[in-house]
C-alpha positions in Angstrom: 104.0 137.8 41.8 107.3 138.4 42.9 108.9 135.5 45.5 111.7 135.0 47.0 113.6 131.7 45.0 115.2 129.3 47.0 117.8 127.1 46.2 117.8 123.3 45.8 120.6 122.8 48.7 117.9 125.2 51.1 115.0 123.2 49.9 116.6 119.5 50.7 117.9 121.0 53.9 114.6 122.0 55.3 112.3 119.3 54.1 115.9 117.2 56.1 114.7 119.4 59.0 111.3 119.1 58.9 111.5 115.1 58.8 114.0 114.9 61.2 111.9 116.8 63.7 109.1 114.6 62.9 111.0 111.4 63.7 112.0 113.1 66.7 108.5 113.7 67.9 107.4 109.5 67.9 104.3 108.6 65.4 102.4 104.9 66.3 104.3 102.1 64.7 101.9 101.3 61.1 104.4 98.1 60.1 102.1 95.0 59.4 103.0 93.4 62.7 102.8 95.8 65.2 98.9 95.7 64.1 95.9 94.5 66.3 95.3 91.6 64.1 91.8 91.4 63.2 89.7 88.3 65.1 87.8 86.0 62.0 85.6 84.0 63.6 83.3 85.6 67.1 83.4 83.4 69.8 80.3 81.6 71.4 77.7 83.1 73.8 78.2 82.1 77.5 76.5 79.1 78.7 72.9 80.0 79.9 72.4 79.6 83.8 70.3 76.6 84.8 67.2 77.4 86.4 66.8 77.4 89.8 64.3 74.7 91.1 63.2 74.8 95.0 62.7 71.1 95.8 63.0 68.1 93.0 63.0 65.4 95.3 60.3 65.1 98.2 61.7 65.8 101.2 61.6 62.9 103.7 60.5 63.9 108.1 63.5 63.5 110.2 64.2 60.4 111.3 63.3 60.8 115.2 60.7 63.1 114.7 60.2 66.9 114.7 60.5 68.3 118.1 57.4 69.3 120.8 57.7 71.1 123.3 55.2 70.4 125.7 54.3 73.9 126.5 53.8 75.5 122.8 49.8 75.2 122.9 49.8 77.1 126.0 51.7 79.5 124.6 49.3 80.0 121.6 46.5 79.4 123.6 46.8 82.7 126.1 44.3 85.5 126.5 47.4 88.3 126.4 50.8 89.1 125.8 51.8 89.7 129.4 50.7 86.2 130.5 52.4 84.4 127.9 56.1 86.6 128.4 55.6 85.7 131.9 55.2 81.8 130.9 58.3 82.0 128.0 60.6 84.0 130.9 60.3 81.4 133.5 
């Protein structure tokens, strides 16, 4: 095998080259500090959502009474539709 032989003064200037061109390009900082530091301990679940309840406490009438209209059972009480439009439009 015949190769071309290079001297030591070509050699250190290339491998110069070839690291200067690869501090020229940027690499990710690997120094301790610039690291994401690593978390130790998790940290707790959420709090769970209380359940929704519809009524705990029993809900009291008004205190002057639910409203009645005097006309409602004639309105439920009609043989048809048109008759009991004809009541609600007056």
């Amino acid at each position: 095998m015949e190769g071309k032989m290079e001297s030591y003064e070509d050699v250190m200037k290339s491998m110069a080259t070839l690291i200067q061109e690869e501090q020229d390009r940027g690499s990710t900082p690997t120094r301790r500090e610039c690291r994401i530091p690593a978390v130790k301990v998790c940290p707790p679940p959420p709090p769970r959502k209380k359940p929704f309840t519809f009524a705990k406490k029993s809900v009291e009438p008004p205190k002057n009474g639910y409203f009645q209209p005097p006309d409602l059972e004639m309105v439920f009480s009609m043989g048809s539709r048109r008759q009991a439009i004809s009541l609600v439009a007056k």
